[in-house]
N, CA, C and O atoms as a GROMACS GRO file, in nm:
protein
  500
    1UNK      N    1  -0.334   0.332  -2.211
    1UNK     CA    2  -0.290   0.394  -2.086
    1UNK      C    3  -0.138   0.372  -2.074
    1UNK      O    4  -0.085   0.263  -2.096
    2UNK      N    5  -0.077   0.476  -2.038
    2UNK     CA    6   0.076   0.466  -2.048
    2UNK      C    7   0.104   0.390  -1.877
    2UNK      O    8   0.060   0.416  -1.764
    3UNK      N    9   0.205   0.282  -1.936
    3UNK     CA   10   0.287   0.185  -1.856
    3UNK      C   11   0.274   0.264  -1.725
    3UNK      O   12   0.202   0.216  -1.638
    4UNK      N   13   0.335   0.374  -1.705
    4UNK     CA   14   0.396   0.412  -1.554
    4UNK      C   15   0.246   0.410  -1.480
    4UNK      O   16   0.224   0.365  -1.368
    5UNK      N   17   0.148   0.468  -1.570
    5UNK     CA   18   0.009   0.539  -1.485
    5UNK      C   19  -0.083   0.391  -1.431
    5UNK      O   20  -0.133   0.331  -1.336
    6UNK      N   21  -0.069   0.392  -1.502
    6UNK     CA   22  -0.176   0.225  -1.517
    6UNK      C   23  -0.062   0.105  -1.414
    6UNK      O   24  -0.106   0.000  -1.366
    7UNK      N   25   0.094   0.155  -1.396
    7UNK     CA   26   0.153   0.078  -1.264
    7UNK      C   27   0.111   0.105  -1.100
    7UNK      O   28   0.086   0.032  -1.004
    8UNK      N   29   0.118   0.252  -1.125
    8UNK     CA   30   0.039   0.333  -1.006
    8UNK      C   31  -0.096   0.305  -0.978
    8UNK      O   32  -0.137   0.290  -0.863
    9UNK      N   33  -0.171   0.296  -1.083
    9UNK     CA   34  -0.317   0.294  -1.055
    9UNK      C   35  -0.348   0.133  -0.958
    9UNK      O   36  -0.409   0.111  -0.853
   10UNK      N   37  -0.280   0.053  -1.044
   10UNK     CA   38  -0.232  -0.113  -0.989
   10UNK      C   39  -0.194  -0.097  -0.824
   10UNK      O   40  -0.261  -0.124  -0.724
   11UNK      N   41  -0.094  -0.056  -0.835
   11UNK     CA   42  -0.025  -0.053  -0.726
   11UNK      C   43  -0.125   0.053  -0.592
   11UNK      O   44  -0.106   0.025  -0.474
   12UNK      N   45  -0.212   0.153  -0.624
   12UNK     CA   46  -0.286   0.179  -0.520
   12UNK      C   47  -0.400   0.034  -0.499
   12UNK      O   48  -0.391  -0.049  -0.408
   13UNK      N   49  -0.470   0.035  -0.576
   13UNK     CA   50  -0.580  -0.103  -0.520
   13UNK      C   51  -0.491  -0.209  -0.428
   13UNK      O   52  -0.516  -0.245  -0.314
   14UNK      N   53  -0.388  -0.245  -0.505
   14UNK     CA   54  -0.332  -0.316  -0.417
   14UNK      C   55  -0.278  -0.326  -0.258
   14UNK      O   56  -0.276  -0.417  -0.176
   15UNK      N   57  -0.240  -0.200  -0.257
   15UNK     CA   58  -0.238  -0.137  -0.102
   15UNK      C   59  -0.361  -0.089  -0.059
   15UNK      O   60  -0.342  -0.027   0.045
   16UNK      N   61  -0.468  -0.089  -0.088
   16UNK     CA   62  -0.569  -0.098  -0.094
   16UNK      C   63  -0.615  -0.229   0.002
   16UNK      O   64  -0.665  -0.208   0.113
   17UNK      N   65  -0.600  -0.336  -0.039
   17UNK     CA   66  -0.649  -0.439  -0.004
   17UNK      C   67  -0.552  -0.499   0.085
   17UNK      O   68  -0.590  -0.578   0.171
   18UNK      N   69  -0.390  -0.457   0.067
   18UNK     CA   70  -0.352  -0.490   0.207
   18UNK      C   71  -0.369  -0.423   0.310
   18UNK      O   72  -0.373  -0.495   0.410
   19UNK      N   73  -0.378  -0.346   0.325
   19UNK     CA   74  -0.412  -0.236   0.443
   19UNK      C   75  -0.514  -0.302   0.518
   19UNK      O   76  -0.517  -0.307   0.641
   20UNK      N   77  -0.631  -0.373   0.406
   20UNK     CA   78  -0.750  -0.405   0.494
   20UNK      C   79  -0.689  -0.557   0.520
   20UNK      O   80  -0.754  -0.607   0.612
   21UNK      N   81  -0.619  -0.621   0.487
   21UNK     CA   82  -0.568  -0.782   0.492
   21UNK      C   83  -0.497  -0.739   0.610
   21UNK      O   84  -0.540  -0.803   0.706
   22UNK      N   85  -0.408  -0.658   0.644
   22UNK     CA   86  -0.337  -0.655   0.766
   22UNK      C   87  -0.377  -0.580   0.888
   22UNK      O   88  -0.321  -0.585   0.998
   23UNK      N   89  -0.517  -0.487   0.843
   23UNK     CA   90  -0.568  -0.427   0.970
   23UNK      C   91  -0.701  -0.418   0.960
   23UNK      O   92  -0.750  -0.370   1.062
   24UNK      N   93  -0.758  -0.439   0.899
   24UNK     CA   94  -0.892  -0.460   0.894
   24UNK      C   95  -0.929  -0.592   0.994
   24UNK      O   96  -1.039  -0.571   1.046
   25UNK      N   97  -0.883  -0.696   1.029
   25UNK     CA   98  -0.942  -0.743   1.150
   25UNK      C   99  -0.880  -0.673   1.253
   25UNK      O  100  -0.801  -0.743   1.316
   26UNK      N  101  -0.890  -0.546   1.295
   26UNK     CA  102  -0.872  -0.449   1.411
   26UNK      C  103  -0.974  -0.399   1.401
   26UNK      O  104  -1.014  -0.352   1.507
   27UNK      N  105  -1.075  -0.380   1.270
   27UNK     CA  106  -1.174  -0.304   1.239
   27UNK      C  107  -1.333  -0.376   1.293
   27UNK      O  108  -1.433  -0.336   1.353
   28UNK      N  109  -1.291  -0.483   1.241
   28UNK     CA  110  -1.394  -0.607   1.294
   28UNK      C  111  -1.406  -0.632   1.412
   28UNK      O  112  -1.518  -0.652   1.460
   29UNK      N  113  -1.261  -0.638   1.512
   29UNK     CA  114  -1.284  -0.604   1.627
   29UNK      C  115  -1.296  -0.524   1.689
   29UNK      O  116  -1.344  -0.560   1.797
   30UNK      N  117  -1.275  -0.408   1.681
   30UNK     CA  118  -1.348  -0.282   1.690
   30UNK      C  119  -1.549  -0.289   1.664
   30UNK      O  120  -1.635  -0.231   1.730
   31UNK      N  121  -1.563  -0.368   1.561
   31UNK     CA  122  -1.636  -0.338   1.537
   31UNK      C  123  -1.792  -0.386   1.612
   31UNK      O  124  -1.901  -0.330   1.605
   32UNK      N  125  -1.732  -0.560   1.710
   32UNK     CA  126  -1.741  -0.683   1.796
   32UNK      C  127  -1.827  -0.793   1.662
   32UNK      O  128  -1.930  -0.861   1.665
   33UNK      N  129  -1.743  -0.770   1.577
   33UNK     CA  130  -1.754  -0.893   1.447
   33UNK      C  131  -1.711  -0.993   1.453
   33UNK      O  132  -1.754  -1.096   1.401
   34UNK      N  133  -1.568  -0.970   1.554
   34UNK     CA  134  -1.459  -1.086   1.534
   34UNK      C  135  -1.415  -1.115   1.647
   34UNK      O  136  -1.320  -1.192   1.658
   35UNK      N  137  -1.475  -1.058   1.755
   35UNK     CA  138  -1.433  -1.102   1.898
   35UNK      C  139  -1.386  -1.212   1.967
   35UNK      O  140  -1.298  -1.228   2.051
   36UNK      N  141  -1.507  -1.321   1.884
   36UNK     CA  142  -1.426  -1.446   1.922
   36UNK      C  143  -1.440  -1.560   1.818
   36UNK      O  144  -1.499  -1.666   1.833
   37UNK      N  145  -1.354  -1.503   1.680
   37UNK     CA  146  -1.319  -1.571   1.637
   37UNK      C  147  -1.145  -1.625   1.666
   37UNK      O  148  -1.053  -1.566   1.724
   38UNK      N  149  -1.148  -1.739   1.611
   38UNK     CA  150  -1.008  -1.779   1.644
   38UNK      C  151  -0.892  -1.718   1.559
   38UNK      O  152  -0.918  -1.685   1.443
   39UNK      N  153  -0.790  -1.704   1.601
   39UNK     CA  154  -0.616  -1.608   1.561
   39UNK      C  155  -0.614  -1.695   1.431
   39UNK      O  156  -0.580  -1.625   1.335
   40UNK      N  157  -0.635  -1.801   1.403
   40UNK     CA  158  -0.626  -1.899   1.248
   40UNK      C  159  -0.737  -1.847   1.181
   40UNK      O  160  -0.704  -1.797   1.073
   41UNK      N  161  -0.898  -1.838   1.213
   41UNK     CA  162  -0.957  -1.791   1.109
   41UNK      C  163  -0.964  -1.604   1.081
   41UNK      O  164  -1.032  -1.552   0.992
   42UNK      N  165  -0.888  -1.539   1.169
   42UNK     CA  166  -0.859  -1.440   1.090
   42UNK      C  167  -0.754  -1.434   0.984
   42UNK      O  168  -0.773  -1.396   0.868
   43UNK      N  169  -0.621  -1.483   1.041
   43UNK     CA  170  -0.520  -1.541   0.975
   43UNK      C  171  -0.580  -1.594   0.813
   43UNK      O  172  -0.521  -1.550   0.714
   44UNK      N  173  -0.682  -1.675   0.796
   44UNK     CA  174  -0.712  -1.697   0.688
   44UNK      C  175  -0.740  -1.605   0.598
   44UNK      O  176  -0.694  -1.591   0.485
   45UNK      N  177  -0.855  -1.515   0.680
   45UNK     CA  178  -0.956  -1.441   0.613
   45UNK      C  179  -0.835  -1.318   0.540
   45UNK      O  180  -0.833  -1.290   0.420
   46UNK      N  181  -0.751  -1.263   0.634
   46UNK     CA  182  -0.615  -1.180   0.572
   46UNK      C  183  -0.554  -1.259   0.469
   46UNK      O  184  -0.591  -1.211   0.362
   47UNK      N  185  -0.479  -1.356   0.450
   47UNK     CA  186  -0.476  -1.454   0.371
   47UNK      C  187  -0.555  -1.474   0.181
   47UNK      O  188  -0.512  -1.500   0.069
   48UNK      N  189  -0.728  -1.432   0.267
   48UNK     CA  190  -0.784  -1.405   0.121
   48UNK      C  191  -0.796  -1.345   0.081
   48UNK      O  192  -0.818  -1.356  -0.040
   49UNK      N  193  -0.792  -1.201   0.154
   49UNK     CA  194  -0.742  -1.035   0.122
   49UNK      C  195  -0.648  -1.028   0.031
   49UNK      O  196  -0.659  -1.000  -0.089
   50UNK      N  197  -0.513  -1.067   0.119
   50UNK     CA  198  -0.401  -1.107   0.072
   50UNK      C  199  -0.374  -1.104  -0.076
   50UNK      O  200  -0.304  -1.025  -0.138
   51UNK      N  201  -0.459  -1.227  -0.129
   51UNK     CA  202  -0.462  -1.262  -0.279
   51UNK      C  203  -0.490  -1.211  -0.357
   51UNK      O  204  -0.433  -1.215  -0.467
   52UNK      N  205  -0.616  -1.126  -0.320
   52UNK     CA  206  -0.659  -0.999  -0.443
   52UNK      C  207  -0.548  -0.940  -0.436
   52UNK      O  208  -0.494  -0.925  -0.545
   53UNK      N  209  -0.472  -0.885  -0.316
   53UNK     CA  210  -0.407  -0.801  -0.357
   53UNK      C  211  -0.284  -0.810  -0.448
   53UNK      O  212  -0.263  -0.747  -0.551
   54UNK      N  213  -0.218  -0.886  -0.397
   54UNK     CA  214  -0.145  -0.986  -0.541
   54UNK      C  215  -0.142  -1.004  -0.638
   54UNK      O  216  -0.045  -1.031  -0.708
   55UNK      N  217  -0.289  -0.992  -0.674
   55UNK     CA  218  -0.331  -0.987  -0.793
   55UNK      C  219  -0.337  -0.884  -0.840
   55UNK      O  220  -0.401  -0.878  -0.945
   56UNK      N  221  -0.282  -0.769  -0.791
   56UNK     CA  222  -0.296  -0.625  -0.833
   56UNK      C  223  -0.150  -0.601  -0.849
   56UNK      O  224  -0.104  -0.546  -0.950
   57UNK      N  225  -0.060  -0.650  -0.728
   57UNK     CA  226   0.067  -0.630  -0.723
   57UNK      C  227   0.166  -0.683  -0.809
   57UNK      O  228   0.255  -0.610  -0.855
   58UNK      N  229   0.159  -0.802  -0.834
   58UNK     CA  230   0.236  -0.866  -0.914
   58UNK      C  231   0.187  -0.813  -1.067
   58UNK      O  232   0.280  -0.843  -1.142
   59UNK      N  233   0.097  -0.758  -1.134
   59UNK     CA  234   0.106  -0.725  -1.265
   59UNK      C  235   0.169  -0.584  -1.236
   59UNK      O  236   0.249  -0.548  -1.322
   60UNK      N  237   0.145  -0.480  -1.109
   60UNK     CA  238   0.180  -0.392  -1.169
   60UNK      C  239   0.338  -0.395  -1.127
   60UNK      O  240   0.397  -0.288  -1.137
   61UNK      N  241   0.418  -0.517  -1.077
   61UNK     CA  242   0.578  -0.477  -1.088
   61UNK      C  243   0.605  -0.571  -1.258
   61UNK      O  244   0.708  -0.568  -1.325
   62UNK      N  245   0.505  -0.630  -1.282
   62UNK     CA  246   0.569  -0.686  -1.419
   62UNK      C  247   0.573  -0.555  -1.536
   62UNK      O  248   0.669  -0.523  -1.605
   63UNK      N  249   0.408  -0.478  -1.531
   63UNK     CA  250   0.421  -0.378  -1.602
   63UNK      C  251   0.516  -0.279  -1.599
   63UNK      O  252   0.580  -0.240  -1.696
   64UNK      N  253   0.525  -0.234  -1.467
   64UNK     CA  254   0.640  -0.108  -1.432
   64UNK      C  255   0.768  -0.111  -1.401
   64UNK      O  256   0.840  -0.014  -1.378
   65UNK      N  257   0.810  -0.274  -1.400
   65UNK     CA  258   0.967  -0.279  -1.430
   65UNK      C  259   1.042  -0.279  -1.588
   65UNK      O  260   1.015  -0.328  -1.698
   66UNK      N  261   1.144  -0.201  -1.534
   66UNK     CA  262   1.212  -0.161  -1.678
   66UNK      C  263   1.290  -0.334  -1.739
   66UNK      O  264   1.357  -0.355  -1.841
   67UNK      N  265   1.246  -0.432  -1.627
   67UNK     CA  266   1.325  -0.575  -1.660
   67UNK      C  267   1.233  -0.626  -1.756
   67UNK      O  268   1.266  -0.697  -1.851
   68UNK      N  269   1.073  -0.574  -1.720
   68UNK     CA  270   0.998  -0.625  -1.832
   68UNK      C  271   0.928  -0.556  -1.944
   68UNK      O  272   0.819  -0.584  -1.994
   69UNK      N  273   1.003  -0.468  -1.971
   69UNK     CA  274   0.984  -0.313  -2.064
   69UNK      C  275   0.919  -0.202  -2.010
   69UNK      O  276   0.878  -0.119  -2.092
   70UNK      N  277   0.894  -0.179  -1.864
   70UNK     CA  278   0.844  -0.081  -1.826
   70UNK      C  279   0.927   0.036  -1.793
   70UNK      O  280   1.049   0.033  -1.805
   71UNK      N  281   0.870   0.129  -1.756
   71UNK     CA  282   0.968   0.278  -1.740
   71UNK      C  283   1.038   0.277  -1.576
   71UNK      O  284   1.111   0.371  -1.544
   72UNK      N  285   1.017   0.194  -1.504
   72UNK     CA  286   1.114   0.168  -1.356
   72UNK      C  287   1.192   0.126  -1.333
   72UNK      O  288   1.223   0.026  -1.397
   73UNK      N  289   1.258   0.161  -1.252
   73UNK     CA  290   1.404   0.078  -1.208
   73UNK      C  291   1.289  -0.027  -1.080
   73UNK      O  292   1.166  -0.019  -1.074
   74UNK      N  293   1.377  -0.114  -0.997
   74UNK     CA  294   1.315  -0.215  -0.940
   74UNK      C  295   1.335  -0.086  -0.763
   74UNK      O  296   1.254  -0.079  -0.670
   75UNK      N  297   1.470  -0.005  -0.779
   75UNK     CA  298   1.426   0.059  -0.638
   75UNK      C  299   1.320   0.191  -0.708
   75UNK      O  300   1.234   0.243  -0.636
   76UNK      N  301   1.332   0.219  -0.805
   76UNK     CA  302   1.220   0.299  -0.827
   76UNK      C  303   1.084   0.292  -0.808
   76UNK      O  304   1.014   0.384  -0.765
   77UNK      N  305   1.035   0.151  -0.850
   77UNK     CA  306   0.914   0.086  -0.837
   77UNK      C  307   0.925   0.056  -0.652
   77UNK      O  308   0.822   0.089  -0.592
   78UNK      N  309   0.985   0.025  -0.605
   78UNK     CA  310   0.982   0.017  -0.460
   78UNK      C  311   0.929   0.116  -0.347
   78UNK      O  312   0.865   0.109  -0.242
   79UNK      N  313   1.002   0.231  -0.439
   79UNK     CA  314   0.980   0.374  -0.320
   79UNK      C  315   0.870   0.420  -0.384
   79UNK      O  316   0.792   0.443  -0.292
   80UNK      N  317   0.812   0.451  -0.497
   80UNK     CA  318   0.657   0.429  -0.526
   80UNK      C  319   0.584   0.356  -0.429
   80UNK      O  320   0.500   0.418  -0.364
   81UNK      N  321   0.602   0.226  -0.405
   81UNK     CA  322   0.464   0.154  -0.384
   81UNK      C  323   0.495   0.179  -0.210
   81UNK      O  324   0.402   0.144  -0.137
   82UNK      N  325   0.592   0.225  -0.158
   82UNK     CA  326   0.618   0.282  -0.045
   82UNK      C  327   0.548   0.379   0.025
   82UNK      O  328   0.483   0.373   0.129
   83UNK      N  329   0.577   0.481  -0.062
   83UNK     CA  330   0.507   0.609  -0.069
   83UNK      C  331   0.364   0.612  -0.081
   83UNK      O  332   0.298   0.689  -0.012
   84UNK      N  333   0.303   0.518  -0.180
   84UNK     CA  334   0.163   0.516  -0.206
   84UNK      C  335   0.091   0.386  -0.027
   84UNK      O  336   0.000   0.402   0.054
   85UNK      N  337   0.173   0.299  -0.042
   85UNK     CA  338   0.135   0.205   0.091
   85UNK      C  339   0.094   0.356   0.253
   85UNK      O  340   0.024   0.339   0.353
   86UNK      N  341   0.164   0.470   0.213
   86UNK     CA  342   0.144   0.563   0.363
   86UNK      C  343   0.061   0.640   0.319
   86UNK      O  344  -0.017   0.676   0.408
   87UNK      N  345   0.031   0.706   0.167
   87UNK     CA  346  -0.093   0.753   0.143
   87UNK      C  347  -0.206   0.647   0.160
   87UNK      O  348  -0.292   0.712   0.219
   88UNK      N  349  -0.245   0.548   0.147
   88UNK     CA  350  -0.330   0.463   0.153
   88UNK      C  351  -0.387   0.463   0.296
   88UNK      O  352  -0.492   0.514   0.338
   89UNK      N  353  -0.276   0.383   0.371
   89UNK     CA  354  -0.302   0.382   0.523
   89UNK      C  355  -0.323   0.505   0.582
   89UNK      O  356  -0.377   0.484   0.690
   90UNK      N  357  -0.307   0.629   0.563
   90UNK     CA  358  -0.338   0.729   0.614
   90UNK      C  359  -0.495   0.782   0.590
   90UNK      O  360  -0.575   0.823   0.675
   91UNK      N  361  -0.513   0.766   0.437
   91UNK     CA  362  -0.644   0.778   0.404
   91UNK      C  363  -0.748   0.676   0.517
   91UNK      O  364  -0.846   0.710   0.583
   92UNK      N  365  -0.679   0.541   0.503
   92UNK     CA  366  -0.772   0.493   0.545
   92UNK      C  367  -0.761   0.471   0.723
   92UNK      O  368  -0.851   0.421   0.790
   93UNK      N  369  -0.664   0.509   0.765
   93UNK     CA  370  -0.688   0.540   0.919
   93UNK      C  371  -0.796   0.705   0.941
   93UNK      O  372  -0.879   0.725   1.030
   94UNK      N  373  -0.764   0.782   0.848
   94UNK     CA  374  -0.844   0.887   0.902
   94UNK      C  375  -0.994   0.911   0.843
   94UNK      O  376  -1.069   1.009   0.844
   95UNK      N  377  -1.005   0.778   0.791
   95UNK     CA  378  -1.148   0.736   0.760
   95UNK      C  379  -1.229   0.637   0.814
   95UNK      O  380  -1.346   0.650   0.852
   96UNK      N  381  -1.153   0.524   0.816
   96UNK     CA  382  -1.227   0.387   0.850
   96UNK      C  383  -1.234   0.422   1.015
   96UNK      O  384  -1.344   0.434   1.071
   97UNK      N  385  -1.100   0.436   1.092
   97UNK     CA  386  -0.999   0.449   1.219
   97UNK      C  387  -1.025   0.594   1.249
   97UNK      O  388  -0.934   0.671   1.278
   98UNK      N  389  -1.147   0.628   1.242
   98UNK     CA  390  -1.154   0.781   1.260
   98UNK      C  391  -1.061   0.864   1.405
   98UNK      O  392  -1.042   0.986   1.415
   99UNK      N  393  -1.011   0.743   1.518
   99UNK     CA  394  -0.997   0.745   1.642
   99UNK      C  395  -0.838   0.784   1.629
   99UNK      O  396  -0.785   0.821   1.734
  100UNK      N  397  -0.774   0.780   1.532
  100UNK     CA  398  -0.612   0.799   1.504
  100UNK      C  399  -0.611   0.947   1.454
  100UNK      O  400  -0.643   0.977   1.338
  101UNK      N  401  -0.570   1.044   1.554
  101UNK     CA  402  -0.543   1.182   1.464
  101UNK      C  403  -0.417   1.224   1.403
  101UNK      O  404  -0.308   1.203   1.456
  102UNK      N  405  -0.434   1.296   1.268
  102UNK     CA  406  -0.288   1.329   1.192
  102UNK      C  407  -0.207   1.444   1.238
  102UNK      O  408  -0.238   1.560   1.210
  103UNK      N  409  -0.129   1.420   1.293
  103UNK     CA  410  -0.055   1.497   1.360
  103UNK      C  411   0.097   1.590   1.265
  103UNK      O  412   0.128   1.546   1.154
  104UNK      N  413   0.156   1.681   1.308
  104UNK     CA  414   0.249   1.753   1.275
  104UNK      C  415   0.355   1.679   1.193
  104UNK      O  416   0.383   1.690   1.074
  105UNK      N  417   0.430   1.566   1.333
  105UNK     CA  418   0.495   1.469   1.304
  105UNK      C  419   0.514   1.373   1.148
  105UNK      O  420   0.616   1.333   1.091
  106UNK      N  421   0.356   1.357   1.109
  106UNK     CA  422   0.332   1.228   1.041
  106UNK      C  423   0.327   1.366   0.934
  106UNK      O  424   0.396   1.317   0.844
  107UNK      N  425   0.311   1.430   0.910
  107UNK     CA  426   0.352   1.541   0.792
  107UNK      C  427   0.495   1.573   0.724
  107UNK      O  428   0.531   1.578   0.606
  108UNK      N  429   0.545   1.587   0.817
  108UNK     CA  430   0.691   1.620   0.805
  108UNK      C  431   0.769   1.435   0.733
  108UNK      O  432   0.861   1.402   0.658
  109UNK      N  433   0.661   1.364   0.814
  109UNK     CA  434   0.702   1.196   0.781
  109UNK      C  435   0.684   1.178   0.657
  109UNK      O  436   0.726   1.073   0.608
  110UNK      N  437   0.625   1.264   0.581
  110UNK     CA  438   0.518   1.238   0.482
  110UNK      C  439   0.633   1.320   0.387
  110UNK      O  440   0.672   1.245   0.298
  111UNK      N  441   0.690   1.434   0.383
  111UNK     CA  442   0.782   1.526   0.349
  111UNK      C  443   0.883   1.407   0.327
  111UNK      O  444   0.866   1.342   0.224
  112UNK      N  445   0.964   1.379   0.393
  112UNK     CA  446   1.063   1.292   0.384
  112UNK      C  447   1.044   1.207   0.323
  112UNK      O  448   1.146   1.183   0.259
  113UNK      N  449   0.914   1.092   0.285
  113UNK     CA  450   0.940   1.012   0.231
  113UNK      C  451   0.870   1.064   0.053
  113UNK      O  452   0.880   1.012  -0.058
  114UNK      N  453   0.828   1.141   0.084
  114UNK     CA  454   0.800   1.260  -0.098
  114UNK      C  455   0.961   1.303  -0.154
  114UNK      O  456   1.002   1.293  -0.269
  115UNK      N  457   1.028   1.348  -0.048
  115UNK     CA  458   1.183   1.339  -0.052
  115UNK      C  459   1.265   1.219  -0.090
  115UNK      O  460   1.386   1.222  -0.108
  116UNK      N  461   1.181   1.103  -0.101
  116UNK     CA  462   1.265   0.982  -0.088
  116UNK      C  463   1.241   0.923  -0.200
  116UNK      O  464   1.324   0.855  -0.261
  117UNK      N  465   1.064   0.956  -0.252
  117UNK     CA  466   1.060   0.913  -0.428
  117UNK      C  467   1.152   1.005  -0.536
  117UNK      O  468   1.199   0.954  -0.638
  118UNK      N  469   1.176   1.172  -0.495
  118UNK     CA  470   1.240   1.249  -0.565
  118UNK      C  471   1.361   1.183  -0.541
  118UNK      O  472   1.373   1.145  -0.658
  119UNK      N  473   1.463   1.136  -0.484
  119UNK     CA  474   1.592   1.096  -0.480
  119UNK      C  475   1.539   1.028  -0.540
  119UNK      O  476   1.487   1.106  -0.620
  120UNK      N  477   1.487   0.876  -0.583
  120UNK     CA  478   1.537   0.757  -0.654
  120UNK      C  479   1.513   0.758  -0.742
  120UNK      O  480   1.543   0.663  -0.814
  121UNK      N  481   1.419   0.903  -0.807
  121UNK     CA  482   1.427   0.960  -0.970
  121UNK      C  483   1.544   0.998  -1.011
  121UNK      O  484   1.580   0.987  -1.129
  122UNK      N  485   1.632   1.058  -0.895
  122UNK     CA  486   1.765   1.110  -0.983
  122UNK      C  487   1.842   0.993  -1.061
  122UNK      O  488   1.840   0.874  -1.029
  123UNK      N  489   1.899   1.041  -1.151
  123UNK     CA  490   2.001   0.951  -1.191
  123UNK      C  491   2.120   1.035  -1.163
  123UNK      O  492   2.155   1.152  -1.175
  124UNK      N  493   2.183   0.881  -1.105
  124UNK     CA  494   2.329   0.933  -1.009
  124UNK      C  495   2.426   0.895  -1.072
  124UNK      O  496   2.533   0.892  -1.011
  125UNK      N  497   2.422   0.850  -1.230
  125UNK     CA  498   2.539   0.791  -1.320
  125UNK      C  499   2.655   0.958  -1.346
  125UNK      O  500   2.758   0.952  -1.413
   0.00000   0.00000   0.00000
């Protein structure tokens, strides 16, 4: 599997699992899972989210940086995992969070930052 694809593929699971590490106890409480648990044992439980995801993240900036023979620059690899972090959360607000609607706005948001991986492909030498 070529370096760049197999960085991407990395880099979605990984936002993957933060998405649910940083909002998924909204989901739980939503859900009355976590109502009264305490602000430390969610804190944890994100925490162990956290780590998988890490574990996804950190190979794919080792693979997809050009520092460690991969085909990215380090802001290249950035506005990737940028870009993929608002596809993720979007997927998963208008799935999990069915209660959040996608609006005009968050399109055009979406434009701009598709605009923002095409700039840091250019080379500006």
């Amino acid at each position: 599997m070529p370096k760049g694809l197999l960085t991407v593929l990395l880099l979605i699971v990984s936002n993957i699992l933060m998405t649910f590490a940083w909002y998924g106890n909204l989901k739980l409480q939503e859900l009355k899972i976590s109502t009264d648990w305490p602000l430390f044992l969610i804190i944890l439980v994100s925490w162990g989210v956290a780590f998988f995801e890490y574990s996804f993240m950190i190979p794919a900036n080792r693979i997809g940086s050009q520092i460690t023979g991969g085909p990215f620059s380090l802001m290249q690899l950035k506005v990737i995992q940028e870009a993929i972090s608002l596809v993720v959360f979007t997927v998963i607000v208008a799935t999990v969070f069915k209660g959040e609607p996608i609006r005009w706005n968050h399109f055009v948001s979406f434009a701009l930052i598709i605009a923002a991986v095409f700039f840091a492909f250019i080379d500006s030498k």
